[in-house]
Jmol script that loads the backbone (N, CA, C; Angstrom):
load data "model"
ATOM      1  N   UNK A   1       0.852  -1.185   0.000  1.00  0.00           N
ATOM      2  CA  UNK A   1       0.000   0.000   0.000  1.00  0.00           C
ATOM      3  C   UNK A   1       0.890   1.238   0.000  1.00  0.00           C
ATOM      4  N   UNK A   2       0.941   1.963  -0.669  1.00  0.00           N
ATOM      5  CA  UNK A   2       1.871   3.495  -1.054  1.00  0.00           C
ATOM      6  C   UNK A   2       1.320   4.302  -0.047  1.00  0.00           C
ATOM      7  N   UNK A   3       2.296   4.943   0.505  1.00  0.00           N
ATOM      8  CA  UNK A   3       2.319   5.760   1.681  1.00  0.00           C
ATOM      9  C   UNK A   3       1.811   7.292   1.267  1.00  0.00           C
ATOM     10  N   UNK A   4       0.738   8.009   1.695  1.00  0.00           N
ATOM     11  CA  UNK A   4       0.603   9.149   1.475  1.00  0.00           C
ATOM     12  C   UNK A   4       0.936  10.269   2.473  1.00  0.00           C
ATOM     13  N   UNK A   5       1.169  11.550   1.556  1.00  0.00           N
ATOM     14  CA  UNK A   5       2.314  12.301   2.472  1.00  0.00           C
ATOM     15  C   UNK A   5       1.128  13.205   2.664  1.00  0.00           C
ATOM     16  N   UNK A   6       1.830  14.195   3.955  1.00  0.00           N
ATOM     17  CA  UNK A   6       0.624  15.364   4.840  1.00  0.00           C
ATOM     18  C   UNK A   6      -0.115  16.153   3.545  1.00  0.00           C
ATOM     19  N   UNK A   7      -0.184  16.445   2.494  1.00  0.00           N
ATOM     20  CA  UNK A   7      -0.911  17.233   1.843  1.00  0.00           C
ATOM     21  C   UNK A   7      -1.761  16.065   1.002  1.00  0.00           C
ATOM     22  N   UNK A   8      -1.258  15.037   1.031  1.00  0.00           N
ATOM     23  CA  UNK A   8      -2.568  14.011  -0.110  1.00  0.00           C
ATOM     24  C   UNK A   8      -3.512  13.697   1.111  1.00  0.00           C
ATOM     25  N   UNK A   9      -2.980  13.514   2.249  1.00  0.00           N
ATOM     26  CA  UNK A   9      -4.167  12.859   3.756  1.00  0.00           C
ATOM     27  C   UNK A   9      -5.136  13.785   4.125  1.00  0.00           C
ATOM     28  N   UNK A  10      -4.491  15.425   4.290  1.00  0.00           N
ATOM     29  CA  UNK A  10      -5.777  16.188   4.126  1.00  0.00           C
ATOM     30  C   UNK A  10      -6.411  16.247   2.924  1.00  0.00           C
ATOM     31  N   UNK A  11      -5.843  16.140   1.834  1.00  0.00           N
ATOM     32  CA  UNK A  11      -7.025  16.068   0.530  1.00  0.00           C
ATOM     33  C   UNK A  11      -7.905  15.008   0.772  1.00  0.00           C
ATOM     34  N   UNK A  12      -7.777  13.803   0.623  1.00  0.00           N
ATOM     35  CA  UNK A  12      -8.153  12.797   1.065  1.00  0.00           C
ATOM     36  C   UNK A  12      -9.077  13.007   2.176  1.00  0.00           C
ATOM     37  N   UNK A  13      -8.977  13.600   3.139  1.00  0.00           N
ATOM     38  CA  UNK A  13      -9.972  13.578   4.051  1.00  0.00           C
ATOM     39  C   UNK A  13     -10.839  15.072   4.074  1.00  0.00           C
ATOM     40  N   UNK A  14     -10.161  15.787   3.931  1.00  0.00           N
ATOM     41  CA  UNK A  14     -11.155  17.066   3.220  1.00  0.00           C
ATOM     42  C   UNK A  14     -12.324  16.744   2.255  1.00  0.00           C
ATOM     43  N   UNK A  15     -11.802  15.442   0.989  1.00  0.00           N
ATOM     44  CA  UNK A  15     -12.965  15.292   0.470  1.00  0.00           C
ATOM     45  C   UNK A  15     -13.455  14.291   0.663  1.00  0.00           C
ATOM     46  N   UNK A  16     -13.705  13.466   1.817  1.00  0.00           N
ATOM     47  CA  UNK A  16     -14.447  12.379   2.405  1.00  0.00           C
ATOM     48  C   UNK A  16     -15.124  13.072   3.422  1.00  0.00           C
ATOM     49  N   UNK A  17     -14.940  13.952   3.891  1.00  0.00           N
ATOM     50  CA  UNK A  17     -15.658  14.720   4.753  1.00  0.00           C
ATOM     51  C   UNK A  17     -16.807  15.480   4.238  1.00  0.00           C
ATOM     52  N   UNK A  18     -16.276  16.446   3.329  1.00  0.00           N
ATOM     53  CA  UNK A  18     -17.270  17.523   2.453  1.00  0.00           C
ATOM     54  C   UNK A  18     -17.960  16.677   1.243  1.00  0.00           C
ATOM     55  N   UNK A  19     -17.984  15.617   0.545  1.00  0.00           N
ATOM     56  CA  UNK A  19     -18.489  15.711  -0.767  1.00  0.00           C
ATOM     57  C   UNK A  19     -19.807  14.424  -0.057  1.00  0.00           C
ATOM     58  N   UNK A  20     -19.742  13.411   0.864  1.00  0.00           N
ATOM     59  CA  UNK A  20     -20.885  13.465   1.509  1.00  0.00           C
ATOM     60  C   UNK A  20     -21.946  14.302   1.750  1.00  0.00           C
ATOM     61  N   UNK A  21     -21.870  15.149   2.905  1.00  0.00           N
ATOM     62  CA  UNK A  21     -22.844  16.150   2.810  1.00  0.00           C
ATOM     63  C   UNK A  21     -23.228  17.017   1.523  1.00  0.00           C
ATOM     64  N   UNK A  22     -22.512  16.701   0.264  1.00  0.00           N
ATOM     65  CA  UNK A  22     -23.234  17.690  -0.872  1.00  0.00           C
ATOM     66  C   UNK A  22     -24.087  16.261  -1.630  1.00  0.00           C
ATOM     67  N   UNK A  23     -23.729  15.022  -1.567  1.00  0.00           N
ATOM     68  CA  UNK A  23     -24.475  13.883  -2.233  1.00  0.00           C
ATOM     69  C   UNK A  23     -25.955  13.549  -1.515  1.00  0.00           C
ATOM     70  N   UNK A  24     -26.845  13.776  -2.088  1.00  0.00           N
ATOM     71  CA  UNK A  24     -28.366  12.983  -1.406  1.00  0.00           C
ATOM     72  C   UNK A  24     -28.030  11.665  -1.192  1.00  0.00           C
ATOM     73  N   UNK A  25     -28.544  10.905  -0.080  1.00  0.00           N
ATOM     74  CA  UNK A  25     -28.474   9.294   0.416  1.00  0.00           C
ATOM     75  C   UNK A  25     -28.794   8.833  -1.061  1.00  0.00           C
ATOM     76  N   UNK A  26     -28.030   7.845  -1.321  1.00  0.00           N
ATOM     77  CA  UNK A  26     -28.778   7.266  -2.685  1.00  0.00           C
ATOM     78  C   UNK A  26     -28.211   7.824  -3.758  1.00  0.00           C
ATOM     79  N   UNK A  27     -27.347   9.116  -3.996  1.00  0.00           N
ATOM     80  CA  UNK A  27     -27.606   9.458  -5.231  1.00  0.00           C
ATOM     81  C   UNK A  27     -28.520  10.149  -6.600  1.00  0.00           C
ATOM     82  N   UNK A  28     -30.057   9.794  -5.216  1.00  0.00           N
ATOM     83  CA  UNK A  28     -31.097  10.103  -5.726  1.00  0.00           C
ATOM     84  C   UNK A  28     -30.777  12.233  -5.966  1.00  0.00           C
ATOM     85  N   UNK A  29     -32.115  12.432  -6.346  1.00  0.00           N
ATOM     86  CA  UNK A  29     -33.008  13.718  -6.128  1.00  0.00           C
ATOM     87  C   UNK A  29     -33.134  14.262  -4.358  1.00  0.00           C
ATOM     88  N   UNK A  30     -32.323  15.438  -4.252  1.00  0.00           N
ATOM     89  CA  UNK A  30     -32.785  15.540  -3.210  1.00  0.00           C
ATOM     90  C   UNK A  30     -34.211  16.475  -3.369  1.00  0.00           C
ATOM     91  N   UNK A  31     -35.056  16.140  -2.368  1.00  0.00           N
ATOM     92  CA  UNK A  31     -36.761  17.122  -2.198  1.00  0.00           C
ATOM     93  C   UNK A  31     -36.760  16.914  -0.454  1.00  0.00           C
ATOM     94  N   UNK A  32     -37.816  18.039  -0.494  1.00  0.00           N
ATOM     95  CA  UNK A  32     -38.394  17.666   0.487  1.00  0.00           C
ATOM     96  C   UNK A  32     -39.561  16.734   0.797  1.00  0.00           C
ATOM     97  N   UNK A  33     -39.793  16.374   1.671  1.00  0.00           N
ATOM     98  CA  UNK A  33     -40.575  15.172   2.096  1.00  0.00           C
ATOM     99  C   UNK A  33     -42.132  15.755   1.795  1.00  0.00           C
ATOM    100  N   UNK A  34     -42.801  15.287   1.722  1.00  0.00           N
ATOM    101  CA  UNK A  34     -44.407  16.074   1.508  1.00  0.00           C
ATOM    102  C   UNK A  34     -45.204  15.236   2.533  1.00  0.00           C
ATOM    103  N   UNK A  35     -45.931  15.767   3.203  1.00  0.00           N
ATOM    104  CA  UNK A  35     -46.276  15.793   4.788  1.00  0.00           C
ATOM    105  C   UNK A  35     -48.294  15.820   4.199  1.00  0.00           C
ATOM    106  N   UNK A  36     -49.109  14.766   4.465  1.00  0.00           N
ATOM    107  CA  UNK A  36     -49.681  14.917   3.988  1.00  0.00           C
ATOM    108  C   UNK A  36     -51.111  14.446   5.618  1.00  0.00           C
ATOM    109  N   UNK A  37     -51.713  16.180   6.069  1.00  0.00           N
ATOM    110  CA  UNK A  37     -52.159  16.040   7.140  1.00  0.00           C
ATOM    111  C   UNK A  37     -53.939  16.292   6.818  1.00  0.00           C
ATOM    112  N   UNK A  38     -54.674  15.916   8.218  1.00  0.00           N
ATOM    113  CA  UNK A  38     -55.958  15.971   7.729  1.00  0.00           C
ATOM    114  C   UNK A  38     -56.554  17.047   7.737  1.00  0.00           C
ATOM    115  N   UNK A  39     -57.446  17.746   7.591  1.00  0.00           N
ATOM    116  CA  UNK A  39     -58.009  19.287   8.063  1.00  0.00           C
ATOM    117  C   UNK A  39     -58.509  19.443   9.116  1.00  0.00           C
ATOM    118  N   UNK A  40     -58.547  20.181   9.791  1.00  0.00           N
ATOM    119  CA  UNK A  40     -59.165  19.828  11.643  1.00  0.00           C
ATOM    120  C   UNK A  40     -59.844  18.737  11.835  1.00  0.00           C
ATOM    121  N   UNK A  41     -61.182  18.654  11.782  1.00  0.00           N
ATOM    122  CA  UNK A  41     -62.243  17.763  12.138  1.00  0.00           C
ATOM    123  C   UNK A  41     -62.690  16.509  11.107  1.00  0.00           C
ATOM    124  N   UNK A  42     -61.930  16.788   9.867  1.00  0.00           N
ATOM    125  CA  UNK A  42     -62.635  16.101   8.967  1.00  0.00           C
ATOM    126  C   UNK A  42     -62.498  14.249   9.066  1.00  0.00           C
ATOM    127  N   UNK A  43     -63.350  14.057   8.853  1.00  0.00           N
ATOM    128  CA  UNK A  43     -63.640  12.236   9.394  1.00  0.00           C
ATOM    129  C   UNK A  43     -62.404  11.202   8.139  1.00  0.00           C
ATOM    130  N   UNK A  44     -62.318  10.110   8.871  1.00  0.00           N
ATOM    131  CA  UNK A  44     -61.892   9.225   7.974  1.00  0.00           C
ATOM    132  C   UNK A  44     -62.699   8.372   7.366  1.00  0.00           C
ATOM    133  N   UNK A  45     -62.897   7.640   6.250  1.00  0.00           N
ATOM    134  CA  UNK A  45     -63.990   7.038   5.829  1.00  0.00           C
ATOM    135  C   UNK A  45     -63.702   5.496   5.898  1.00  0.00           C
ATOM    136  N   UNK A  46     -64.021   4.270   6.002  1.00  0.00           N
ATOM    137  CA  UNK A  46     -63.435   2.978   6.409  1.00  0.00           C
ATOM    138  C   UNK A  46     -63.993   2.570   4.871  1.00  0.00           C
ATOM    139  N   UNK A  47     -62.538   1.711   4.374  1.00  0.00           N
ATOM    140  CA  UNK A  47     -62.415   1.672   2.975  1.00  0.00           C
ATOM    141  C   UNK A  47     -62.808   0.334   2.893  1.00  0.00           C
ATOM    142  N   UNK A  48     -63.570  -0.311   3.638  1.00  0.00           N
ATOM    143  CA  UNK A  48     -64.333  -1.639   3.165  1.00  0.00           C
ATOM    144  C   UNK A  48     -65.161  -2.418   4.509  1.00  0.00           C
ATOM    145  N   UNK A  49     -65.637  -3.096   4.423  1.00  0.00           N
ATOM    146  CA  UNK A  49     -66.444  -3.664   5.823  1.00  0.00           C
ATOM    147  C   UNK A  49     -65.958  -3.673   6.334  1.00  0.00           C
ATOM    148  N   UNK A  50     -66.083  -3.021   8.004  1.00  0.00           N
ATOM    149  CA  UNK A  50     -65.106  -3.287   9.187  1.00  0.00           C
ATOM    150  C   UNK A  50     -65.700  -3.631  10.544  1.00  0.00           C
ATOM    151  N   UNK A  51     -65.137  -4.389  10.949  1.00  0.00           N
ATOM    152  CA  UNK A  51     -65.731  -4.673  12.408  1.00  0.00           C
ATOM    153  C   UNK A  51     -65.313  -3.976  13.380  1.00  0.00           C
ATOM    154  N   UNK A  52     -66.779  -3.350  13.927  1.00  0.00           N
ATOM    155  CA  UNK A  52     -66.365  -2.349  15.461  1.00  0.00           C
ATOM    156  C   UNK A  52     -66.780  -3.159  16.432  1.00  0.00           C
ATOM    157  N   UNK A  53     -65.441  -3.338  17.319  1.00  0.00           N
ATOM    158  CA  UNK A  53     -65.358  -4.394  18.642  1.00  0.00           C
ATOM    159  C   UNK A  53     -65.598  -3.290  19.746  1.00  0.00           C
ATOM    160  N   UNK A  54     -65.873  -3.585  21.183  1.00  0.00           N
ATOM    161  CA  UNK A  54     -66.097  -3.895  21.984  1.00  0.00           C
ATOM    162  C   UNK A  54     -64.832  -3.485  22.885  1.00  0.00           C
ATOM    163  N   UNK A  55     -63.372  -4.209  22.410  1.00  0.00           N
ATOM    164  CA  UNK A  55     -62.676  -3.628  22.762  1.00  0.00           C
ATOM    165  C   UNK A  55     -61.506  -4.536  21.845  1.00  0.00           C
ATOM    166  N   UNK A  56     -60.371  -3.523  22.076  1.00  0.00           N
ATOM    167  CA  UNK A  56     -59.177  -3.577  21.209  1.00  0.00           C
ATOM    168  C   UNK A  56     -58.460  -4.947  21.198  1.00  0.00           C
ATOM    169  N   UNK A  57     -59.152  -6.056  20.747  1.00  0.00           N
ATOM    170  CA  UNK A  57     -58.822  -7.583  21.409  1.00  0.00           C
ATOM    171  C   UNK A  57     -59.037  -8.151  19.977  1.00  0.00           C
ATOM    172  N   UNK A  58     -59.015  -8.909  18.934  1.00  0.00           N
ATOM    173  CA  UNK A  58     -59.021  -9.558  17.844  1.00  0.00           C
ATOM    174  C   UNK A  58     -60.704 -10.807  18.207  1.00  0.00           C
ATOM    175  N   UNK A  59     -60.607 -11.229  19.584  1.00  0.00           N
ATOM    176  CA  UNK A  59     -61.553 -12.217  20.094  1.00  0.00           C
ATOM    177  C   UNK A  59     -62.810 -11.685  20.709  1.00  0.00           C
ATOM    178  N   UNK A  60     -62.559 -10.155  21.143  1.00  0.00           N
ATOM    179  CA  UNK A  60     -63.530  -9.233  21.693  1.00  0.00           C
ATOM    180  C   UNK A  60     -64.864  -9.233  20.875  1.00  0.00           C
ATOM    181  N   UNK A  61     -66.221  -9.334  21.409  1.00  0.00           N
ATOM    182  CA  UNK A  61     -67.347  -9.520  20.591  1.00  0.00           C
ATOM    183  C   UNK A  61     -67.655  -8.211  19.924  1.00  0.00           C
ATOM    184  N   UNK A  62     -67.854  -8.693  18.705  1.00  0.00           N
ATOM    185  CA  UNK A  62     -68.525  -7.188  17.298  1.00  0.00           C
ATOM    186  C   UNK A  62     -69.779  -6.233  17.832  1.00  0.00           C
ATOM    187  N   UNK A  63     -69.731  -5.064  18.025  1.00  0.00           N
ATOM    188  CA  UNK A  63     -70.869  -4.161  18.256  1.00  0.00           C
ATOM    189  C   UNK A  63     -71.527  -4.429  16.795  1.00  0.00           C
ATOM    190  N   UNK A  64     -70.473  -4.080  15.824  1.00  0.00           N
ATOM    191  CA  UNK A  64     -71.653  -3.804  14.220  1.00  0.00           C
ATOM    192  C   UNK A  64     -70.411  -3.930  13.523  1.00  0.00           C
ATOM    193  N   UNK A  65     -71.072  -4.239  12.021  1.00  0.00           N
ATOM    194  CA  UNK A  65     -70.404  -4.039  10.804  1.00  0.00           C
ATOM    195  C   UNK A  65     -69.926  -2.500  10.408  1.00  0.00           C
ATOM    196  N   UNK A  66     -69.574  -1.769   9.799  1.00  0.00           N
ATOM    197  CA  UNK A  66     -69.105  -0.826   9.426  1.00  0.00           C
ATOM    198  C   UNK A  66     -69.618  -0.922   8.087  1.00  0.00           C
ATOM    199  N   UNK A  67     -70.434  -0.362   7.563  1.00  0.00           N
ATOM    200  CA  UNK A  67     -70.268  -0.336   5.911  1.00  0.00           C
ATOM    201  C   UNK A  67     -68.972   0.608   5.703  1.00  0.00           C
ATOM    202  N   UNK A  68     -68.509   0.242   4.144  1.00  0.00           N
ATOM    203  CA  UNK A  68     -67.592   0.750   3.695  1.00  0.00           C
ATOM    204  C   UNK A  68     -68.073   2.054   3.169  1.00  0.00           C
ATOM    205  N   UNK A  69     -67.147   2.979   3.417  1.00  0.00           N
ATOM    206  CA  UNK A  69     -67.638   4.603   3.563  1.00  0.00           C
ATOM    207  C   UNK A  69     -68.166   5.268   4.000  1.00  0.00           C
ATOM    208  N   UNK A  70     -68.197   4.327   6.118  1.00  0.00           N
ATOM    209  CA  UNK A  70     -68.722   4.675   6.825  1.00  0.00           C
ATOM    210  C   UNK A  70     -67.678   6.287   7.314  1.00  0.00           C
ATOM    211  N   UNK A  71     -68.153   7.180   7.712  1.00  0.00           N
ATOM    212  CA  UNK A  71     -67.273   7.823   8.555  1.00  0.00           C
ATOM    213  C   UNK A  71     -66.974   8.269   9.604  1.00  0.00           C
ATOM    214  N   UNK A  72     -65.658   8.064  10.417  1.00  0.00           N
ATOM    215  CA  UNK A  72     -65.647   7.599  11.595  1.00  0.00           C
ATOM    216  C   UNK A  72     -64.449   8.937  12.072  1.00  0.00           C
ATOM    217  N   UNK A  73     -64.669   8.993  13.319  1.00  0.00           N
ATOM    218  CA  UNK A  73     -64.008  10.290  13.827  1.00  0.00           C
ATOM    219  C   UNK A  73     -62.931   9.142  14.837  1.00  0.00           C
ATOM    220  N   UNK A  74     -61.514   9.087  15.118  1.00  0.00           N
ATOM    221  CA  UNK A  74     -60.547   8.452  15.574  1.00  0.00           C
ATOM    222  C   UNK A  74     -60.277   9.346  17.058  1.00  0.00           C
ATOM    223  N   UNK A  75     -61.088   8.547  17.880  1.00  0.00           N
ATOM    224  CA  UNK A  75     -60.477   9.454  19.270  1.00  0.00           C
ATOM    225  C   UNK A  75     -59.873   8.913  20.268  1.00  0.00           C
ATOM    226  N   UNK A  76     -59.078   8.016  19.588  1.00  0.00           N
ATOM    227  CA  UNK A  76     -57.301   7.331  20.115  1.00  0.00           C
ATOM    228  C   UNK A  76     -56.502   6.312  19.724  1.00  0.00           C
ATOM    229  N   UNK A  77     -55.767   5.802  19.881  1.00  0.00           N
ATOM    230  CA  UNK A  77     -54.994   5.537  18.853  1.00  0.00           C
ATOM    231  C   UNK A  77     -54.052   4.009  19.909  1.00  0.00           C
ATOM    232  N   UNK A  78     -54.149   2.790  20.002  1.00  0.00           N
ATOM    233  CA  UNK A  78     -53.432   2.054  21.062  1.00  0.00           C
ATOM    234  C   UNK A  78     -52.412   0.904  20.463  1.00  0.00           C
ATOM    235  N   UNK A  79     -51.849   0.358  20.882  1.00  0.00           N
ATOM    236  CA  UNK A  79     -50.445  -0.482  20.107  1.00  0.00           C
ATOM    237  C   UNK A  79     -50.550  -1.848  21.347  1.00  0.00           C
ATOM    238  N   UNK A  80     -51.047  -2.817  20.838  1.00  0.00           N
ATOM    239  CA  UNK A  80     -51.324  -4.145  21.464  1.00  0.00           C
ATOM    240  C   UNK A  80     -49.522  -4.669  21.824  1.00  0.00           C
ATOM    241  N   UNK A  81     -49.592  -5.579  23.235  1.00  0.00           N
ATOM    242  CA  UNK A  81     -47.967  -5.981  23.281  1.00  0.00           C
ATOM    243  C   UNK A  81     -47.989  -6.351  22.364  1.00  0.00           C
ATOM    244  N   UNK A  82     -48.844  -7.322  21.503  1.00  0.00           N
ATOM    245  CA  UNK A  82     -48.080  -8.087  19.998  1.00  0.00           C
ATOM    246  C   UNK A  82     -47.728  -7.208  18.913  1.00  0.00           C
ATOM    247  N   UNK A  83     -47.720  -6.155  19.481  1.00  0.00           N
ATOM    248  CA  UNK A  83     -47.516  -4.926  17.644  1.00  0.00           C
ATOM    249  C   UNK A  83     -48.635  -4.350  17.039  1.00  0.00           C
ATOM    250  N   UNK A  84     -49.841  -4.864  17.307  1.00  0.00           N
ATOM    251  CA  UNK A  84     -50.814  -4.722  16.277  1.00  0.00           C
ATOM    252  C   UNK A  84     -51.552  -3.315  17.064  1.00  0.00           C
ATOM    253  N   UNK A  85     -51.530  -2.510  15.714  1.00  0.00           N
ATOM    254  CA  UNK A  85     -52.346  -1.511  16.205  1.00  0.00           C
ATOM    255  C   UNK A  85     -53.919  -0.988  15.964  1.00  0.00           C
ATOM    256  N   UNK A  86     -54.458  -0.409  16.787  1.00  0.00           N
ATOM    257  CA  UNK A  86     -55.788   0.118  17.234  1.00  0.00           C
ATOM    258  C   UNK A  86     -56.165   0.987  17.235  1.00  0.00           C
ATOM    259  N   UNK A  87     -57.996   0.999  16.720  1.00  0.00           N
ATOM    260  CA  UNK A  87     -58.172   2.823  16.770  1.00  0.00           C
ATOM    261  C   UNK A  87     -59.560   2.729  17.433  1.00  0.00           C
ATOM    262  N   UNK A  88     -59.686   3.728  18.377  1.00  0.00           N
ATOM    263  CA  UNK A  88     -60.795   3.446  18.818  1.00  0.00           C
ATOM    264  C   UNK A  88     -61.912   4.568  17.995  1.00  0.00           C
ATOM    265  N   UNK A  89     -63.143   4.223  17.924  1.00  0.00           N
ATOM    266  CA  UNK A  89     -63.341   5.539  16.551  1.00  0.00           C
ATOM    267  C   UNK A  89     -64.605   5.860  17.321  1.00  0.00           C
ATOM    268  N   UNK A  90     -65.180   6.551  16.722  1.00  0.00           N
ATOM    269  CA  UNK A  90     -66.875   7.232  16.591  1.00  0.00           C
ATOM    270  C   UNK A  90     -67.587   6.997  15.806  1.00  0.00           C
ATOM    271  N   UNK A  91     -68.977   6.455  15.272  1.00  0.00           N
ATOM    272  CA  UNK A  91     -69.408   6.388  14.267  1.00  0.00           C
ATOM    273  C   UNK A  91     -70.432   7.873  14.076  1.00  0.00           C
ATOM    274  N   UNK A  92     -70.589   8.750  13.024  1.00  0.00           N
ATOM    275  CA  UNK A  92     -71.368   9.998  12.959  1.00  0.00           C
ATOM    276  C   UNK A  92     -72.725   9.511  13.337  1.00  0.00           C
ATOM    277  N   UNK A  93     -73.187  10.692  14.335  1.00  0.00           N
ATOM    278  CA  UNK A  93     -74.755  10.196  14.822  1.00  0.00           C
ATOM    279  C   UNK A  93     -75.757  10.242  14.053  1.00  0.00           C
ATOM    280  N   UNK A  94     -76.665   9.296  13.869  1.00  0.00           N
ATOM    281  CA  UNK A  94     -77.576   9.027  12.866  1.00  0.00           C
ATOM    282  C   UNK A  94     -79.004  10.288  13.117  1.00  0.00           C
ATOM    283  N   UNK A  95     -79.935  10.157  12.767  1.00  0.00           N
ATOM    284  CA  UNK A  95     -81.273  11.315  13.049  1.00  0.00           C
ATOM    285  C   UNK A  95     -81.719  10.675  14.350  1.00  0.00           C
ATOM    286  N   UNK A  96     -81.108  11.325  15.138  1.00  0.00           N
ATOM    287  CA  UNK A  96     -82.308  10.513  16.661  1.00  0.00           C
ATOM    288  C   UNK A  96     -81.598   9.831  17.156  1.00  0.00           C
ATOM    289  N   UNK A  97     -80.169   9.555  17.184  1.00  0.00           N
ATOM    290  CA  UNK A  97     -79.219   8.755  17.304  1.00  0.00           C
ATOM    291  C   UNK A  97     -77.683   8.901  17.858  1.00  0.00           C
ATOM    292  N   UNK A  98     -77.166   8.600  18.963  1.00  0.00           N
ATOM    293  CA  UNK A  98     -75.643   8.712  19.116  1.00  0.00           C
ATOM    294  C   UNK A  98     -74.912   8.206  18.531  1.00  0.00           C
ATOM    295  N   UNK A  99     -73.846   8.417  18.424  1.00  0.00           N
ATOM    296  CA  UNK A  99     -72.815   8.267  17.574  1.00  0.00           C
ATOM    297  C   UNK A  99     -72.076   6.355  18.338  1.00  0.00           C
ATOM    298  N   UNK A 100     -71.645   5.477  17.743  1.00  0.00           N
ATOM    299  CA  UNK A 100     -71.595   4.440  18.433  1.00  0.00           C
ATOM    300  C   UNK A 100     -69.841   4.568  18.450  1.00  0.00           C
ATOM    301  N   UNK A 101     -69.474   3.981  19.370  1.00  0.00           N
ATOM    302  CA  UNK A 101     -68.005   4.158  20.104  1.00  0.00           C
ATOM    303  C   UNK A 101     -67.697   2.459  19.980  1.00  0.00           C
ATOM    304  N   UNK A 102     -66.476   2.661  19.220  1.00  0.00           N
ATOM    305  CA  UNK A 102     -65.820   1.044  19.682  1.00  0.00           C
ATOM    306  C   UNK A 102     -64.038   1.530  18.866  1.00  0.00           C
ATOM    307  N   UNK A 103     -63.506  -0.469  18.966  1.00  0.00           N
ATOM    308  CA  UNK A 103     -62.341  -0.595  18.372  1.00  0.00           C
ATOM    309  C   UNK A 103     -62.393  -0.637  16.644  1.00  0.00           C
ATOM    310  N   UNK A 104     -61.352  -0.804  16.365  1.00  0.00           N
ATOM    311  CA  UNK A 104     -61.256  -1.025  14.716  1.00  0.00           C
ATOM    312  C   UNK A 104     -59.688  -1.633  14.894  1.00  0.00           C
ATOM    313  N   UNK A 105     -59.315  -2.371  14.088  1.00  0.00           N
ATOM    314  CA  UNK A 105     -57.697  -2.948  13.600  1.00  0.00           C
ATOM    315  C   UNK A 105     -57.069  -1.931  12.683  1.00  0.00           C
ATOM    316  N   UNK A 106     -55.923  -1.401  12.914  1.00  0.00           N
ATOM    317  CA  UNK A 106     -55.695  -0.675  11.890  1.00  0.00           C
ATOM    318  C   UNK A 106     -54.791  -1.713  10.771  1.00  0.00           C
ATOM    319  N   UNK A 107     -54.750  -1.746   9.607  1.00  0.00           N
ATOM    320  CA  UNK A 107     -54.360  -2.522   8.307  1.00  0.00           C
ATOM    321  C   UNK A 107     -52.794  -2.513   8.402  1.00  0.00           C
TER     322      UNK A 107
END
end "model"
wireframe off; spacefill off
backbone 0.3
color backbone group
């Protein structure tokens, strides 16, 4: 291995230092990230039949089906020890009607 002298070691490390920070990870395009949030209040809609439990348990008994494009207001959010996560939601109150409260699986 050829020995490099004090002016090739700072080159050498001058540009292992600096030409990192000018390369994007990857090589790619650098951008910024696009952050994509909800508008205050506005509901989420459940994108196919869903079962609202009782409580945040996979075995927990079904209150109701969910039709798909039901919309549901999310008022918390829980992480089971096994990983799997949970939303506890609202369903919008019907004419004459409260709004029904349970779990959902999140996908």
């Amino acid at each position: 291995m050829p020995v490099l002298g004090p002016l090739q070691t700072v080159a050498v490390l001058g540009f292992a230092l600096v030409a990192p920070a000018a390369l994007p990870a990857g090589g790619a395009e650098c951008r910024p990230v696009e952050v994509r949030r909800r508008q205050g209040r506005e509901p989420l809609l459940a994108t196919g039949s869903v079962a609202l439990r009782c409580a945040p348990e996979q075995q927990a008994p079904v209150l109701t089906q969910l039709p798909s494009g039901e919309p549901l207001q999310v008022v918390r959010r829980w992480r089971s020890p096994r990983g799997r996560q949970w939303f506890q939601v609202q369903t919008n109150p019907g004419v004459g009607e409260a709004g029904r409260r349970g779990w959902i699986a999140a996908l």
